[in-house]
NULUMTOR-36540 format. One record per residue: x, y, z of N, C-alpha, C, O in turn. Coordinates in steps of 0.001 Angstrom, whole numbers, plus 500000, padded with zeros to 6 digits. Atoms other than C-alpha are relative to their C-alpha. Layout:
XYZXYZXYZXYZ/...
//
This chain:
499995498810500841138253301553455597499845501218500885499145501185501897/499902498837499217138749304830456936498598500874499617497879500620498650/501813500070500042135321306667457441500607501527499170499888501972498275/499769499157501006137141309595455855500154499882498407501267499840497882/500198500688501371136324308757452418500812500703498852501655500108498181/499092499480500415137634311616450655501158500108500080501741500184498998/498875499914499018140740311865452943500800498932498879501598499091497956/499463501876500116141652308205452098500307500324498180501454500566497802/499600499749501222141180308738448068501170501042499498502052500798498675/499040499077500569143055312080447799501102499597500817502054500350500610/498387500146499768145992310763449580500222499317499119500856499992498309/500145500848500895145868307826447287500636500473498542501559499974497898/500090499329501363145713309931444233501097500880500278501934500864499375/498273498708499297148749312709445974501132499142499644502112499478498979/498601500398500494150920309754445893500188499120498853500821498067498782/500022500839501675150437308645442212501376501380499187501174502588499308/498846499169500188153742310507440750499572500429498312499925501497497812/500080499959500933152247309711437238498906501060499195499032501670498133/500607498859500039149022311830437730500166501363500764499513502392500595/499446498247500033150614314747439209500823500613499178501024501822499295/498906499778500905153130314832436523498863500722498566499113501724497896/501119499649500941149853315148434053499167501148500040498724501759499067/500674499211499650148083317446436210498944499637500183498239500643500266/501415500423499529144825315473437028499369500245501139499959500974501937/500582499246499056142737316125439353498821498849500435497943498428499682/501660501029499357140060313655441478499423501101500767499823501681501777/501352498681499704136966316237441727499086499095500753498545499662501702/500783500280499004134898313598443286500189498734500355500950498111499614/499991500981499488134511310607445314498672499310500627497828500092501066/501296500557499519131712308434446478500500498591501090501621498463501583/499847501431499575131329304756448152500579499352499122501695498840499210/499128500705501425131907303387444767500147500245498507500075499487497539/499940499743500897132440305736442556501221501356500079501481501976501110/499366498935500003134942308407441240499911500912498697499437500529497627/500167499083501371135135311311438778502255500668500160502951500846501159/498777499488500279138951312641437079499956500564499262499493500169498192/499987499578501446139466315083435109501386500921499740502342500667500472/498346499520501110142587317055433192499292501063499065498385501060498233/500104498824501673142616320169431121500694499271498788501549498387498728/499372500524501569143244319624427410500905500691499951500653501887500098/498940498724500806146659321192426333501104498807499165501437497628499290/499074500695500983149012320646423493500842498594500378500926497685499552/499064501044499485151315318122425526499113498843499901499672497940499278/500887501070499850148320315580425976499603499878498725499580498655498588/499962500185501604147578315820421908500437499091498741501546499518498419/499608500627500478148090313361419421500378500887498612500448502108498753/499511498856501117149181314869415703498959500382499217499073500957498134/501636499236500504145526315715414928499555500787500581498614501463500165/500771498962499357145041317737417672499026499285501198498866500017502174/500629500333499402142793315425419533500619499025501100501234498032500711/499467500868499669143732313955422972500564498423500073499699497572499869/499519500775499896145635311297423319499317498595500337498585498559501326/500883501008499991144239307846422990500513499358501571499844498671502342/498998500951498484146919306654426207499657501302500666500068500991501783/500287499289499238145899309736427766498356499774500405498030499912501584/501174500664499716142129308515427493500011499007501073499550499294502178/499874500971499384142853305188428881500628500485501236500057500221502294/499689500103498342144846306217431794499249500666500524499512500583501724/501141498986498908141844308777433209499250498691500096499176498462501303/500651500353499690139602305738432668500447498864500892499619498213501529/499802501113499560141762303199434065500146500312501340499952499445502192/499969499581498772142263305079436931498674500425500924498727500265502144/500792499699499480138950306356437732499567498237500188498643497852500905/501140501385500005138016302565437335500118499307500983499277498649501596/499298500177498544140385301904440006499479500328501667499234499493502538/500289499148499464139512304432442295498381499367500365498124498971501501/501503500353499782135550303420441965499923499072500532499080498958501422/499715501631499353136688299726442781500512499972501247499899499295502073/499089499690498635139162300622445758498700500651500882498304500109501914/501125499372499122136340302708447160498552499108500138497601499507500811/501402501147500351133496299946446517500988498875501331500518498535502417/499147500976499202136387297573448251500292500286501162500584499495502060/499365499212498411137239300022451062501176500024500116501535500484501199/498406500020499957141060299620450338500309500325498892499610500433497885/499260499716501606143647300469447849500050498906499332500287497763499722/500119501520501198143318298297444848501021500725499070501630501789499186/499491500222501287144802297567441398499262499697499299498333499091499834/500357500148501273143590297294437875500438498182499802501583497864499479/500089501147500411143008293440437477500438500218498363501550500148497840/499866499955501404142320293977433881498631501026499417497473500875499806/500868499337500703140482296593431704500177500330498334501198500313497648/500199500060501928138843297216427689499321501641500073498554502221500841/500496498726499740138423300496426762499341500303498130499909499807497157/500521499726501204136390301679423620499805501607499510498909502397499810/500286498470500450136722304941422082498991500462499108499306499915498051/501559499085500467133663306642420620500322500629498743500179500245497582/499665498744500753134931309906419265501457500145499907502259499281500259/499060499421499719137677311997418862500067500846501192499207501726501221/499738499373499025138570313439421721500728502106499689501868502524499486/499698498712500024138175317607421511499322500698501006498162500335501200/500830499014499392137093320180423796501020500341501459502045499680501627/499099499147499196138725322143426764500133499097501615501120499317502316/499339500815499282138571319552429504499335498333499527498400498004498797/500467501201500050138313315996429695500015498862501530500942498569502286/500488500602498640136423313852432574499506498599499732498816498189498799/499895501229500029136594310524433409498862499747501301499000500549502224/501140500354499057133308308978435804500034498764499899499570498267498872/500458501401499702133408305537436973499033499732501465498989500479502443/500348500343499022131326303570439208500021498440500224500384497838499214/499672501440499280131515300148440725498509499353499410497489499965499729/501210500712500239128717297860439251499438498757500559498294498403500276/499886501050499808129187294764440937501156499989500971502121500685500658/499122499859499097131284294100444128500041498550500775499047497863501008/499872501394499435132599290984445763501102500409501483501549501525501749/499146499987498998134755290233448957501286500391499340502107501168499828/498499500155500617137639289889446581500128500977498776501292501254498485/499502499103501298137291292330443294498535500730499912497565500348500567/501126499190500340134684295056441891499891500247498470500894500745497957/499661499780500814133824295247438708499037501597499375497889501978499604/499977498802500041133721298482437416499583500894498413500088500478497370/500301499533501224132072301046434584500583501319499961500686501961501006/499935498520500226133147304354433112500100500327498465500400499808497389/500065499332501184132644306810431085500426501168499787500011501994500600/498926498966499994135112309559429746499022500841498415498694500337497341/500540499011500370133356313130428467501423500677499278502561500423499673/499534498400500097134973316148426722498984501230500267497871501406499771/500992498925499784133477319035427881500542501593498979501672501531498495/499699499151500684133641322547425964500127501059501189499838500857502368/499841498648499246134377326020427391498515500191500456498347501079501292/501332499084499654130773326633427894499558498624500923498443498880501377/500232501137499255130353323336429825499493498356499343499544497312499994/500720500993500693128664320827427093500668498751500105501855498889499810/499418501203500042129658317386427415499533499058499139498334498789499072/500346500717500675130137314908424848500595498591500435501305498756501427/499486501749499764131215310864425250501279499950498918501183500133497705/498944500607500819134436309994423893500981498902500398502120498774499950/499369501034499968135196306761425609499456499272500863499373499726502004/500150500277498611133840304086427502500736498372500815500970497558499923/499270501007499575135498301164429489499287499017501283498398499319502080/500396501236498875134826298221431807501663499498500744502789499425500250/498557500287499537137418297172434336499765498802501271498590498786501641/500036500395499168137995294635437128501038500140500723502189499971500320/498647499435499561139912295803439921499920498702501604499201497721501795/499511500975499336141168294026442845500600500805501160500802502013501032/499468499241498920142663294757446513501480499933499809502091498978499329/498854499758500293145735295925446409501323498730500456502111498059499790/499257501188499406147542293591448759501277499748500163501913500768499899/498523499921500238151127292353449061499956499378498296499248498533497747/499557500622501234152693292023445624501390499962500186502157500702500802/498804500975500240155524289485444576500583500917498982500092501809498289/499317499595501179158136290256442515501008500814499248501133500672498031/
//
């Protein structure tokens, strides 16, 4: 693992085509943990107004990633993750926090929890997920 810790994640995250297309953003990084977050705007909205339930899931599946890969010291993949929504999802941004709970030679398994925050900063819970991620590796196929 490269001792540049940040370095290593934000390239990681630069060449994801799917979260720059969204506009996300990895604000932090740890050993085995990460934080993501995304402004709220109309495009990310479901027809209530409240983000997107597949816009939920991919901040957490990714931060869950991210927390695991960095717990692992390499780029990983999303083994498999369950995600549980809370609330509705309202407020002016939304942040995704995972951390690694459990770590093996071979996979990490991983917690997070996805906030809305308001203009004035308040944060509420509107989702939380469990994930097991895995080293990236050669893939078949």
């Amino acid at each position: 693992m490269t001792t540049d810790l940040t370095g290593f994640a934000h390239s990681i995250f630069q060449a994801q085509p799917f979260s720059m297309f969204l506009g996300a953003e990895l604000t932090s990084v740890g050993t085995d943990s990460a934080e993501i977050r995304l402004i709220n705007r109309p495009e990310i909205q479901q027809q209530h107004g409240f983000v997107h339930g597949g816009v939920l899931s991919y901040l957490a599946d990714n931060a869950l990633t991210f927390a695991g890969g960095l717990a692992l010291g390499r780029d990983a993949l999303t083994a498999e993750y369950k995600i549980n929504y809370v609330r509705p999802a309202v407020g002016a941004l939304v942040i995704a926090r995972a951390k690694a709970t459990a770590t093996t030679r071979s996979q990490a398994v991983c917690q997070c929890s996805v906030y809305v925050a308001s203009e004035q900063g308040e944060e509420r819970l509107v989702a939380v997920a469990q994930g097991t991620i895995v080293s990236a590796g050669k893939q078949e196929g």
